[in-house]
C-alpha positions in Angstrom: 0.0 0.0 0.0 2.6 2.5 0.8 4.7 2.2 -2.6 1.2 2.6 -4.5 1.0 6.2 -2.5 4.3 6.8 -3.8 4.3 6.1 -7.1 0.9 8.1 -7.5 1.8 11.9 -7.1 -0.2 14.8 -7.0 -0.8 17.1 -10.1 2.0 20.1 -8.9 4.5 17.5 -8.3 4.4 16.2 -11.8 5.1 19.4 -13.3 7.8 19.7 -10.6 8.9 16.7 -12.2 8.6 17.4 -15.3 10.5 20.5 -15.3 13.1 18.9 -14.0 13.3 15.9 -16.4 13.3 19.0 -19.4 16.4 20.0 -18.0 18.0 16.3 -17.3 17.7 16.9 -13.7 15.2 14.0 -12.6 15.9 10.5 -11.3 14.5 7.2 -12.7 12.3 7.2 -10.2 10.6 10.5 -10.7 10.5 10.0 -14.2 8.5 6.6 -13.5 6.5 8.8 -11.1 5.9 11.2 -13.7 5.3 8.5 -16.2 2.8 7.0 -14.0 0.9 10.3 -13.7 0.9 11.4 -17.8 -1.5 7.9 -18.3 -4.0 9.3 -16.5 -4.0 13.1 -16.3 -5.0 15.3 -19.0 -3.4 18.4 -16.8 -0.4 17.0 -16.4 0.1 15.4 -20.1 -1.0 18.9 -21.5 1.8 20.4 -19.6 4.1 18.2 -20.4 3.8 18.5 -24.0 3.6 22.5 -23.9 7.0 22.2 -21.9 8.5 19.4 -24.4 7.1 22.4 -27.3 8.8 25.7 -25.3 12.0 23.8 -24.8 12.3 22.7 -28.8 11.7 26.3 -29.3 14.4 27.7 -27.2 16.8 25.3 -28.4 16.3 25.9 -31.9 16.0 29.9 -31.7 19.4 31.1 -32.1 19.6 33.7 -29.5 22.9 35.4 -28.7 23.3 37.1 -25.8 26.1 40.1 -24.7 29.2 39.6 -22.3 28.9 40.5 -19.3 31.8 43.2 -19.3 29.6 44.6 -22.5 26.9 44.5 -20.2 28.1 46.1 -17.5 29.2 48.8 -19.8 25.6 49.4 -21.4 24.5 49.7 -17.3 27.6 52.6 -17.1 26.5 54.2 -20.2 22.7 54.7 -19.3 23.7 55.7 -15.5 26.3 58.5 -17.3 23.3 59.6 -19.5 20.6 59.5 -16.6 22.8 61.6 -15.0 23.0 64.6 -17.2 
């Protein structure tokens, strides 16, 4: 009875879980958990497959980003012209 109650897991902890398998982070046996719970919730397999969608996005966008010494200089430049 026990392991039943801790395979099934409640609806917040799957996306928990699922965030955390998106980013390699889970163990097996949270991703069995979260396995467990996509048969049988529509929630939970909707958010899954909307996380699944997001992350395929940001991985194929090719988004550049500064330096941060470049950044820091942008931050100097604005405080120099706010202060005029």
């Amino acid at each position: 009875m026990k392991t039943t109650k801790k395979l099934f897991v409640s609806c917040e902890e799957a996306q928990s879980i699922c965030d955390k398998n998106q980013y390699g982070e889970a163990s097996i046996f949270e991703k069995i958990k979260l396995n467990i719970r996509l048969l049988y919730c529509k929630v939970t397999r909707a958010y899954s497959q909307k996380n699944a969608k997001l992350t395929k996005t940001m991985n194929a966008s090719n988004i550049q980003t500064i330096s941060p010494s470049e950044k820091e200089a942008m931050k100097k430049k604005i405080q120099k012209e706010l202060s005029k």
